[in-house]
The first five atom37 places (N, CA, C, CB, O) and aatype in JSON, in Angstrom:
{
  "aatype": [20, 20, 20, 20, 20, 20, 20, 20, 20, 20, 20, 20, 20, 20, 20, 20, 20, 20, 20, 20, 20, 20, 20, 20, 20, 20, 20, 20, 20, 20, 20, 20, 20, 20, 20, 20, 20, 20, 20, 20, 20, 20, 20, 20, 20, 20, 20, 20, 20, 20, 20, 20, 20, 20, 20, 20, 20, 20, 20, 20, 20, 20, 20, 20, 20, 20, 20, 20, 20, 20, 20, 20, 20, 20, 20, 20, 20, 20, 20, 20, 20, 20, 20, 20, 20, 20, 20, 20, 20, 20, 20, 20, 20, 20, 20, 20, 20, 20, 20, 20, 20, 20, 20, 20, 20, 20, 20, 20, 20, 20, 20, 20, 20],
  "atom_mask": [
    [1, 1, 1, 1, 1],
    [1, 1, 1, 1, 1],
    [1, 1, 1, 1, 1],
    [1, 1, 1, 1, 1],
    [1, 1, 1, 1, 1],
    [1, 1, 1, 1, 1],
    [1, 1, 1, 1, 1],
    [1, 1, 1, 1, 1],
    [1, 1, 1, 1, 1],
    [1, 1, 1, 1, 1],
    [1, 1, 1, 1, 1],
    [1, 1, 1, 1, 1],
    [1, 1, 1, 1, 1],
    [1, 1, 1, 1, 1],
    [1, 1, 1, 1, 1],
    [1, 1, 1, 1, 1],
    [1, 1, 1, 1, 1],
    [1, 1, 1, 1, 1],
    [1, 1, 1, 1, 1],
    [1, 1, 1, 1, 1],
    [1, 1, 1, 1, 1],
    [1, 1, 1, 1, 1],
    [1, 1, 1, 1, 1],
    [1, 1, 1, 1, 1],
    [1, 1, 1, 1, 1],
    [1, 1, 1, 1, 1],
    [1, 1, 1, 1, 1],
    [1, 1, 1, 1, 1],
    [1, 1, 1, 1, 1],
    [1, 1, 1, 1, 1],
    [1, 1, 1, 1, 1],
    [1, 1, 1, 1, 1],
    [1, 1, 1, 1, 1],
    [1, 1, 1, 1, 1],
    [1, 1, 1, 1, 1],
    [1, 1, 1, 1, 1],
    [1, 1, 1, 1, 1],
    [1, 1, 1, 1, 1],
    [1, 1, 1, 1, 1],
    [1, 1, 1, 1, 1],
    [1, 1, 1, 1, 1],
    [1, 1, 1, 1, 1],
    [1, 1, 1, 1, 1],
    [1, 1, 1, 1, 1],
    [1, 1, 1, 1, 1],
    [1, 1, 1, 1, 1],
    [1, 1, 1, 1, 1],
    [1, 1, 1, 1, 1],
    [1, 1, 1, 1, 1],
    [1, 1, 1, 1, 1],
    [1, 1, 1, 1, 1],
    [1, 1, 1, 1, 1],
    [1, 1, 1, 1, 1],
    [1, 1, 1, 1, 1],
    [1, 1, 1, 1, 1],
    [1, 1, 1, 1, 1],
    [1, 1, 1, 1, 1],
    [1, 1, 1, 1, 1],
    [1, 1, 1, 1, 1],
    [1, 1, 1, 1, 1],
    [1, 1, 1, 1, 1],
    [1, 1, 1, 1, 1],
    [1, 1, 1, 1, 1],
    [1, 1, 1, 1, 1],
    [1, 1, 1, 1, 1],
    [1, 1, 1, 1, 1],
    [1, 1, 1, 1, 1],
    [1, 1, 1, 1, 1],
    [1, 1, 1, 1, 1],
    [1, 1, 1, 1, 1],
    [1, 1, 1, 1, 1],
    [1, 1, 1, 1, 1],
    [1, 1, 1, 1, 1],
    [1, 1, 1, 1, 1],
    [1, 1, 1, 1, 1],
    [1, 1, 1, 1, 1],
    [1, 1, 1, 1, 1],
    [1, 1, 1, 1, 1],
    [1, 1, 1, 1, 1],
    [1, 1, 1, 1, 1],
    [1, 1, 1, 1, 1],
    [1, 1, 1, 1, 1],
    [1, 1, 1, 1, 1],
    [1, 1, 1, 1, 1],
    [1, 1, 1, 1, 1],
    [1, 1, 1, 1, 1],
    [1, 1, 1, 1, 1],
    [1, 1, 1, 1, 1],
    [1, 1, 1, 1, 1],
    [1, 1, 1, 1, 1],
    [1, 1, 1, 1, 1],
    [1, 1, 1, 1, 1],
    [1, 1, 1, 1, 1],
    [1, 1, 1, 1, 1],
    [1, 1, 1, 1, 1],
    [1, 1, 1, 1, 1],
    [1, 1, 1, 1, 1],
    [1, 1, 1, 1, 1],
    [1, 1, 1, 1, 1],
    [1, 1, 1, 1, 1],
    [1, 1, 1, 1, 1],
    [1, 1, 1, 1, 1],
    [1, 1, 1, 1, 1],
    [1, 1, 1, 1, 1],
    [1, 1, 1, 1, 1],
    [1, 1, 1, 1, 1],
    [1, 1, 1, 1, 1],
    [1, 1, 1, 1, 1],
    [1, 1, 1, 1, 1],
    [1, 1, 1, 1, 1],
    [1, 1, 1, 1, 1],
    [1, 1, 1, 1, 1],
    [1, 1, 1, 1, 1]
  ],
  "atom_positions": [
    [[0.83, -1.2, 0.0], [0.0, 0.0, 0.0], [0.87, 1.26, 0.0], [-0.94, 0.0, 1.21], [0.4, 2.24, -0.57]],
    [[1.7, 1.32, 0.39], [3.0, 2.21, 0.26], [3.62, 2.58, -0.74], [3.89, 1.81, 0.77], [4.0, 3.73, -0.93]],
    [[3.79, 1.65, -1.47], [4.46, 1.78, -2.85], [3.41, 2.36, -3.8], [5.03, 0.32, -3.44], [3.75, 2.6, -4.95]],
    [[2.0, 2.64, -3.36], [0.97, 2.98, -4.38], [1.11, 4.11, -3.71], [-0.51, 2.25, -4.62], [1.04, 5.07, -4.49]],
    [[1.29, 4.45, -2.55], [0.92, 5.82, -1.97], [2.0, 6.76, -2.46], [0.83, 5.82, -0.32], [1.74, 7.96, -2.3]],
    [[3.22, 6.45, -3.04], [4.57, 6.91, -3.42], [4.44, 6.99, -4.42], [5.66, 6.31, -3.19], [5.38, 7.45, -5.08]],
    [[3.19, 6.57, -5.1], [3.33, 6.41, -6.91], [2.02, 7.63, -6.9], [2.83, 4.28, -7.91], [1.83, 8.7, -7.47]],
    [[1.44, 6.99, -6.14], [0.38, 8.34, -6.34], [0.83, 9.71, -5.66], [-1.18, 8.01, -5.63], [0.12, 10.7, -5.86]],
    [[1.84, 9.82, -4.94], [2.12, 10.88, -4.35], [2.66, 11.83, -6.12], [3.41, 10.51, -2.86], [2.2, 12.86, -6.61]],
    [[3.8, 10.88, -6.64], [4.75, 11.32, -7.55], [3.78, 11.18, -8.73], [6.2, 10.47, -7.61], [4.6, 11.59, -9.55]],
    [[3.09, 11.03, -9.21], [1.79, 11.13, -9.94], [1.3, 12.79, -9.8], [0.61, 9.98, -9.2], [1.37, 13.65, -10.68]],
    [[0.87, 12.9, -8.65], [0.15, 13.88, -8.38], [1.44, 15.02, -8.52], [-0.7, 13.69, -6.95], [1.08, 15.73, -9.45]],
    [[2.05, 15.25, -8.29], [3.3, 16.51, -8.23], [3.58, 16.49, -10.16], [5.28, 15.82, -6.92], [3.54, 17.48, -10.89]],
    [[3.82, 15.28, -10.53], [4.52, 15.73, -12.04], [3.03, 16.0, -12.45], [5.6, 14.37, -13.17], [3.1, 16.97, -13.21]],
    [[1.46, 15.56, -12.31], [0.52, 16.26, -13.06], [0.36, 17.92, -12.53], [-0.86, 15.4, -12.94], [-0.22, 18.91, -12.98]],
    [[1.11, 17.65, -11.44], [0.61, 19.64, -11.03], [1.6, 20.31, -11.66], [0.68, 20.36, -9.12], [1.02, 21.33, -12.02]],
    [[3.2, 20.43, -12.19], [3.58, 21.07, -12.73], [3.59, 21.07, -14.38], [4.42, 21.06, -12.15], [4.13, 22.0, -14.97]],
    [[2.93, 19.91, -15.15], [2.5, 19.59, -16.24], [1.51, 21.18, -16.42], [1.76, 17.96, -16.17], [1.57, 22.26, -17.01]],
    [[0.28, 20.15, -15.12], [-0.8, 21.46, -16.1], [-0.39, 22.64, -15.73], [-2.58, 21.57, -15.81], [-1.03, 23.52, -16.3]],
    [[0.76, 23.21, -14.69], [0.72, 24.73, -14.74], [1.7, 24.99, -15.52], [0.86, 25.5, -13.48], [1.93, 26.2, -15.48]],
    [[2.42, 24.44, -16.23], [3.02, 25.38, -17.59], [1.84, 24.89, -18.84], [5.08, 24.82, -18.15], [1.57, 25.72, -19.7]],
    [[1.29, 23.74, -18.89], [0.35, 23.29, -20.26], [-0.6, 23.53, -19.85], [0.25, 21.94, -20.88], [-0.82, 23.41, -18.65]],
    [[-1.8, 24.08, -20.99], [-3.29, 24.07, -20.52], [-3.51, 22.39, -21.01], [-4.47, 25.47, -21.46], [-3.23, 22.11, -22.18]],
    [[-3.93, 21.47, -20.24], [-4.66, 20.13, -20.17], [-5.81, 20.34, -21.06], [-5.14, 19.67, -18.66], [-6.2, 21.32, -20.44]],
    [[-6.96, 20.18, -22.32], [-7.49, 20.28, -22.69], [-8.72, 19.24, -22.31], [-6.93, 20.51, -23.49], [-8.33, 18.08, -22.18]],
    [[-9.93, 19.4, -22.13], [-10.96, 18.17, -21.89], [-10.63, 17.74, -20.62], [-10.87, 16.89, -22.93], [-11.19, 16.66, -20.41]],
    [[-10.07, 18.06, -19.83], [-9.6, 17.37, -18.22], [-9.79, 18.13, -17.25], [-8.13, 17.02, -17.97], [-9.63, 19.33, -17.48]],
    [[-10.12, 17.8, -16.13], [-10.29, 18.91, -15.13], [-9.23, 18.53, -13.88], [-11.98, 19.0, -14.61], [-9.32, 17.86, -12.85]],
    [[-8.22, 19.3, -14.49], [-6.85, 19.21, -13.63], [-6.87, 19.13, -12.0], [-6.02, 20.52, -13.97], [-6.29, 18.31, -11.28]],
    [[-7.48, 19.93, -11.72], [-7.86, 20.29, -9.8], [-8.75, 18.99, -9.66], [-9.06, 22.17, -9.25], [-8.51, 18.23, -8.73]],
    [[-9.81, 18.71, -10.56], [-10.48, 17.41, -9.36], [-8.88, 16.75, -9.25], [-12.09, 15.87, -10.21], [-8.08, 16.78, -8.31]],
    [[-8.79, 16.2, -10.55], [-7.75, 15.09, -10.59], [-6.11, 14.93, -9.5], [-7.35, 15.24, -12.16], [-5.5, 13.93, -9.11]],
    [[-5.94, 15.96, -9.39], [-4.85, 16.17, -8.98], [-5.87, 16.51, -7.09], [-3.83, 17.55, -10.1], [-5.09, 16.61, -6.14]],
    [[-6.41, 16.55, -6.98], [-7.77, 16.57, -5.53], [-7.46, 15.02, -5.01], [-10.02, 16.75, -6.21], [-7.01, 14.52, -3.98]],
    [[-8.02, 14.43, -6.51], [-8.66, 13.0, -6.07], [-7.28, 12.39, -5.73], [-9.65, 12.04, -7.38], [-7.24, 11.83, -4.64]],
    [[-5.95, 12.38, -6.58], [-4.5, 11.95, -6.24], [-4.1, 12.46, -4.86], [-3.47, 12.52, -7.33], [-3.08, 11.93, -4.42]],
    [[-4.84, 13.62, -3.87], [-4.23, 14.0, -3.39], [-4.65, 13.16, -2.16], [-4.16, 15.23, -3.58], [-3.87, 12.91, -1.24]],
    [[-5.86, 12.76, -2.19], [-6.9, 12.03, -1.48], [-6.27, 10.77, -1.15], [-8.21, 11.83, -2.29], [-6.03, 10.35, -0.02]],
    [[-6.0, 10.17, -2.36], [-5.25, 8.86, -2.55], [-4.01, 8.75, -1.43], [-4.64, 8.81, -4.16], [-3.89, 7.94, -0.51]],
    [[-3.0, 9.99, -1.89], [-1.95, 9.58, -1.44], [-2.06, 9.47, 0.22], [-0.93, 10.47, -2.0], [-1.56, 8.57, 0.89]],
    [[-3.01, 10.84, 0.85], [-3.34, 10.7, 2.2], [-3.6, 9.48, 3.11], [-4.27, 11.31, 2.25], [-3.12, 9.23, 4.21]],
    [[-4.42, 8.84, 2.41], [-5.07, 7.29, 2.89], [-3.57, 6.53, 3.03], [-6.35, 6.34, 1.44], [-3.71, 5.62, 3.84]],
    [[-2.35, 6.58, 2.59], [-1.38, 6.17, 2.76], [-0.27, 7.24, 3.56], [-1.12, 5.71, 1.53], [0.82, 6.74, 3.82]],
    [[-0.41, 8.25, 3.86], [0.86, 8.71, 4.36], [0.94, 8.75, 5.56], [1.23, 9.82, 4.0], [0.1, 8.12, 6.2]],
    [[2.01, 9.52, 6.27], [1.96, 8.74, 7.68], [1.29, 10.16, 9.01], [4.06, 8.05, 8.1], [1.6, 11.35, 9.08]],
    [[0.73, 9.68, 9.5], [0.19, 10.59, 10.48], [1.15, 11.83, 11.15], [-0.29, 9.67, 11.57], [0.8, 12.98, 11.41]],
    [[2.29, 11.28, 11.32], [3.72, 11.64, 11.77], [3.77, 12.83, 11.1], [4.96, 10.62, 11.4], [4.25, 13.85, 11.6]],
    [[3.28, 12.75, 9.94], [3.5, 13.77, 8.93], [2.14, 14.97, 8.64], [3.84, 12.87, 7.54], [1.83, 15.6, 7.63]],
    [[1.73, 14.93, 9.56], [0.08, 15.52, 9.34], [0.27, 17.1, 9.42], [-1.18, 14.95, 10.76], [-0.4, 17.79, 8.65]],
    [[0.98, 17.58, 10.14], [1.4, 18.65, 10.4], [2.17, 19.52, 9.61], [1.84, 18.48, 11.24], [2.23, 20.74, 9.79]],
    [[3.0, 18.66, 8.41], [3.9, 19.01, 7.66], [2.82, 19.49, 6.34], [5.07, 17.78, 7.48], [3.03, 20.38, 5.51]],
    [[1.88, 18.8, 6.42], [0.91, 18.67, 5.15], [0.1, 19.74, 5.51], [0.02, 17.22, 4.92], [0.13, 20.73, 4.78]],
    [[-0.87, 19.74, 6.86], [-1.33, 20.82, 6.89], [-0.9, 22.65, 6.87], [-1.78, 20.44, 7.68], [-1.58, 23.67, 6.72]],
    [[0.64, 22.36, 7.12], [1.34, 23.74, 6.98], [1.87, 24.07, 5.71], [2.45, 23.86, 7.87], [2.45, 25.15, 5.57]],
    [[1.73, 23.14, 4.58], [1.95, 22.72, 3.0], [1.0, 23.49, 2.67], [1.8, 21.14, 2.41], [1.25, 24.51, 2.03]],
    [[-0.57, 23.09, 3.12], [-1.72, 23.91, 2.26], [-1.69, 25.51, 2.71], [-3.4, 23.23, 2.63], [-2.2, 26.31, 1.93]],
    [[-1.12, 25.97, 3.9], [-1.24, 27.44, 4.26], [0.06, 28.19, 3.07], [-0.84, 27.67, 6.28], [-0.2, 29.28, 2.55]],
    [[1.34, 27.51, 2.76], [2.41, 27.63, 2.73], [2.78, 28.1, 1.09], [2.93, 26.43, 3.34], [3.28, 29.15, 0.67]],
    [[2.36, 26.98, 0.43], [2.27, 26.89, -1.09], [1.56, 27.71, -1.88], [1.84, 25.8, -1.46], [1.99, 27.91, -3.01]],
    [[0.04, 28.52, -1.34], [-0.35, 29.48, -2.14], [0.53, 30.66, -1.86], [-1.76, 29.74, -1.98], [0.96, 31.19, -2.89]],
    [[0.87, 31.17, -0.84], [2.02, 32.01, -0.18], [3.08, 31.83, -1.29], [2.58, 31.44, 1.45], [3.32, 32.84, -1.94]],
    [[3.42, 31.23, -1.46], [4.99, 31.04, -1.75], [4.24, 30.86, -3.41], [6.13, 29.39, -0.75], [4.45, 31.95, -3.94]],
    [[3.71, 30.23, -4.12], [3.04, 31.25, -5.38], [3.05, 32.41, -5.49], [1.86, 31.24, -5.58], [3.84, 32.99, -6.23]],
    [[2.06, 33.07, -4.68], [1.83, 34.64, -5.01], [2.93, 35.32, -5.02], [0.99, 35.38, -4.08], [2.88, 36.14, -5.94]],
    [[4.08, 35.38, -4.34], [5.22, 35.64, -4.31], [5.87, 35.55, -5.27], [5.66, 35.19, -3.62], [6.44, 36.51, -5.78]],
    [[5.91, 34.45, -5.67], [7.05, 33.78, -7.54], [6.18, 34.86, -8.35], [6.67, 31.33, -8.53], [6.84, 35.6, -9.08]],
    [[4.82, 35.06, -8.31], [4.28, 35.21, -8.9], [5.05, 36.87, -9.82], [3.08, 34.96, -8.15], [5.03, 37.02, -11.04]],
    [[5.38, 37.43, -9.25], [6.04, 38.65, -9.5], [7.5, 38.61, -10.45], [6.3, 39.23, -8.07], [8.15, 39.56, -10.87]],
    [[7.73, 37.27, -10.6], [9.27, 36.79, -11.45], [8.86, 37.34, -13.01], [9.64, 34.6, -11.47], [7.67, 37.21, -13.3]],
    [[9.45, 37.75, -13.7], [9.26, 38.12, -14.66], [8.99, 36.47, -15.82], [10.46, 39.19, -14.82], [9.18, 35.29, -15.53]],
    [[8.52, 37.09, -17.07], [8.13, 35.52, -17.65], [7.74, 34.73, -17.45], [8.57, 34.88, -17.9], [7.72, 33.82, -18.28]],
    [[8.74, 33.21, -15.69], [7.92, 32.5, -15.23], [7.44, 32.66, -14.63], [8.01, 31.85, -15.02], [7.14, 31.52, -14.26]],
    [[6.69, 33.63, -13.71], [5.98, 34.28, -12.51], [3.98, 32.92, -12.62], [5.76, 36.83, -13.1], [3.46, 32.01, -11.97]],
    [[3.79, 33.52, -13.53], [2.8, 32.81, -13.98], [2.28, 30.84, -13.46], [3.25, 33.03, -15.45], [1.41, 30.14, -12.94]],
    [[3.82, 30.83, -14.21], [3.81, 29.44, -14.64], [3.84, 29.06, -12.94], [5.26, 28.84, -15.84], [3.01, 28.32, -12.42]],
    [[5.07, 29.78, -12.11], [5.48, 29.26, -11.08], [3.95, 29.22, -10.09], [6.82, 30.15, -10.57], [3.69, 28.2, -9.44]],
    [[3.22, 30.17, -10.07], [2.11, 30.37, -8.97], [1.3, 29.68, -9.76], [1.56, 31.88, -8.46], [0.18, 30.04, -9.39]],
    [[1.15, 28.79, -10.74], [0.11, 27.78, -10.99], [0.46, 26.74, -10.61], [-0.29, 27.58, -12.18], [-0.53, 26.02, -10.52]],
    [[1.57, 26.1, -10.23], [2.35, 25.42, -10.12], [2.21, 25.2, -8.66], [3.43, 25.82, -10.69], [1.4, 24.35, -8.27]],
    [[2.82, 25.79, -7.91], [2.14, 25.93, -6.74], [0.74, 25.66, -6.4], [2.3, 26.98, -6.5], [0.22, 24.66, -5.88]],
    [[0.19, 26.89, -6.85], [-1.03, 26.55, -6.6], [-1.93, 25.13, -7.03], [-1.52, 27.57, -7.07], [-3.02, 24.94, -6.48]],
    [[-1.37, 24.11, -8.08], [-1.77, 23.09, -8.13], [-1.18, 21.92, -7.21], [-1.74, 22.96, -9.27], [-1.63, 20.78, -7.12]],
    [[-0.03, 22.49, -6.52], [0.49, 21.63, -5.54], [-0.15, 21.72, -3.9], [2.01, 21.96, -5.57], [0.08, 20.95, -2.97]],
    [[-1.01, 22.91, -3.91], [-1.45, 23.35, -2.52], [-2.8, 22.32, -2.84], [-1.74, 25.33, -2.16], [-3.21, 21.44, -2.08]],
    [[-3.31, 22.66, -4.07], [-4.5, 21.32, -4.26], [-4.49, 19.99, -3.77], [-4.66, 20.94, -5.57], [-5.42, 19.23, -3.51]],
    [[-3.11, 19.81, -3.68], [-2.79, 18.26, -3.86], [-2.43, 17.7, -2.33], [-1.34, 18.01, -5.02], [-2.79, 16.63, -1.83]],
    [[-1.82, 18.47, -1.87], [-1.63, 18.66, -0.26], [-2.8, 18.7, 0.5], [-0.93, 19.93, 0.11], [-3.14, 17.85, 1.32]],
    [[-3.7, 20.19, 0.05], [-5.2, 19.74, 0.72], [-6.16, 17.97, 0.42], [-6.31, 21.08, -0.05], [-6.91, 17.41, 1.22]],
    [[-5.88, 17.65, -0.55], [-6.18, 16.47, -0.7], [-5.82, 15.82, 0.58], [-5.61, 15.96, -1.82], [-6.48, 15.77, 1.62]],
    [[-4.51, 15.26, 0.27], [-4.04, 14.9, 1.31], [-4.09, 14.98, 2.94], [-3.35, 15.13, 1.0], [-4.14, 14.01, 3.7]],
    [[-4.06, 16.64, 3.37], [-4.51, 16.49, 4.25], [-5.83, 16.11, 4.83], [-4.19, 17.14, 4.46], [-6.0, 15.86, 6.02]],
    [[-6.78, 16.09, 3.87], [-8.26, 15.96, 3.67], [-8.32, 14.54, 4.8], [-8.82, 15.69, 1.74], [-8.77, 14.42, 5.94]],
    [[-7.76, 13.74, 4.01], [-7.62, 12.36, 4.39], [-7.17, 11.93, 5.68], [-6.85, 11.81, 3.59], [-7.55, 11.06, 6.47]],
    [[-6.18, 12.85, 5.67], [-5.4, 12.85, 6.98], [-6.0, 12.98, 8.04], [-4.54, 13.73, 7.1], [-5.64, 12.52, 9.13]],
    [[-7.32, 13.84, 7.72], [-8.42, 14.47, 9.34], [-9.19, 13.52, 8.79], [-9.34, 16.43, 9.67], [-9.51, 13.47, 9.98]],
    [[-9.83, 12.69, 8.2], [-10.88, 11.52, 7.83], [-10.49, 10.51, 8.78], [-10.81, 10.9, 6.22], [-11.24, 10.0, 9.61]],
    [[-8.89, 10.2, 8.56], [-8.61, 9.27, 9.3], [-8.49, 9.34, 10.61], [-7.79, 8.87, 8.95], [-8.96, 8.51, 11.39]],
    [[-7.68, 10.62, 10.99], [-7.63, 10.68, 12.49], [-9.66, 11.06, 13.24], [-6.2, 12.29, 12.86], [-10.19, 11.33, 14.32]],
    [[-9.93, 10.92, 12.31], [-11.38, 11.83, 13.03], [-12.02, 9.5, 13.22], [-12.93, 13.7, 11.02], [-12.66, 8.97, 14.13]],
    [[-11.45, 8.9, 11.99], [-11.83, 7.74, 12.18], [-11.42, 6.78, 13.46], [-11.52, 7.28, 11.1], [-12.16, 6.21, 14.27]],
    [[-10.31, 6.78, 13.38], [-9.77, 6.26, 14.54], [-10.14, 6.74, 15.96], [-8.51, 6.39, 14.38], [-10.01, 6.17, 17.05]],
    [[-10.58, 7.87, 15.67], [-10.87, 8.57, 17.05], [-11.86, 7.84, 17.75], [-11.38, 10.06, 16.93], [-11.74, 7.14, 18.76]],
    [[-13.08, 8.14, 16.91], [-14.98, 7.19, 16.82], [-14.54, 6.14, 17.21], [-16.03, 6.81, 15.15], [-14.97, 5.62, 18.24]],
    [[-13.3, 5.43, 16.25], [-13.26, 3.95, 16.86], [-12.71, 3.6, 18.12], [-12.58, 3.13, 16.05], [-13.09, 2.77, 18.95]],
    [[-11.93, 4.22, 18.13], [-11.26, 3.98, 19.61], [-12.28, 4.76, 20.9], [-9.48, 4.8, 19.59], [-12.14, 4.57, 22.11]],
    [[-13.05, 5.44, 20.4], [-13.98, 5.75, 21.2], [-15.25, 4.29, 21.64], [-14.57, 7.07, 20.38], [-15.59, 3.75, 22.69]],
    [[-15.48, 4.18, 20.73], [-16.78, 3.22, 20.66], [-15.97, 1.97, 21.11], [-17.66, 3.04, 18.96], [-16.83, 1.24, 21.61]],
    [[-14.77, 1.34, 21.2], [-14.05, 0.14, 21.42], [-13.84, 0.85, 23.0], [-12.56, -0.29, 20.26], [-14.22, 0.01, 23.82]],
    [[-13.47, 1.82, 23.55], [-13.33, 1.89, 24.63], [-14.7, 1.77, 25.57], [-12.63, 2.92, 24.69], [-14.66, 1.25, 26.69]],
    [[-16.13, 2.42, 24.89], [-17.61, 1.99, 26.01], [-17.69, 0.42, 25.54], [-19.54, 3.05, 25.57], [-18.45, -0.27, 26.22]],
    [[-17.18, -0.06, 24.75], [-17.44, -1.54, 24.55], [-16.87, -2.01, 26.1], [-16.5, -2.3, 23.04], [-17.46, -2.45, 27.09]],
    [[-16.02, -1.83, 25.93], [-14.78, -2.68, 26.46], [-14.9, -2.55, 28.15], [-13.14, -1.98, 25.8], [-14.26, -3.29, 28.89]],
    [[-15.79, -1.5, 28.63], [-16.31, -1.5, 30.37], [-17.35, -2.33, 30.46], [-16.88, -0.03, 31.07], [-17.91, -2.51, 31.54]]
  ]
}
């Protein structure tokens, strides 16, 4: 499950800097690169939840900023900004799960008196 979560992680990053220098035609880049981001979450490690959630504050920031580079300014804050997509994915998952485990370990603990 790891090795898919590493494939979909690296999936999701080369489609986010694809579509922000190419327009993708017929595709809707943000679900897709959403739904990869979703994916990779269900696999990454909790350890890391914090790193991800300071990814989605971090990455539009650090766009808007490039954004001012002459020529690639553009390219760079789409780029970004399709990587902050991909992170919120991710973290998406990340609070699914901890919110899951929580319920469960809740409901296993009134079991268990």
């Amino acid at each position: 499950m790891e090795k898919i979560g590493g494939l979909v992680s690296a999936l999701g990053i080369i489609l986010a800097i694809v579509a922000g220098v190419v327009n993708i035609p017929g595709l809707d880049v943000a679900l897709v690169i959403l739904l990869l981001g979703i994916v990779a979450g269900i696999t990454a490690s909790q350890d890391n939840a914090v790193r991800m959630f300071l990814a989605v504050l971090v990455f539009p920031a650090i766009g808007a900023v490039l954004s001012g580079v002459p020529v690639v300014g553009g390219y760079l804050e789409a780029i970004f900004g399709n990587l902050a997509i991909l992170v919120a994915g991710a973290s998406a998952s990340l609070v699914a799960r901890r919110l899951y485990e929580m319920v469960v370990g809740g409901v296993k603990g009134m079991s268990g008196s």
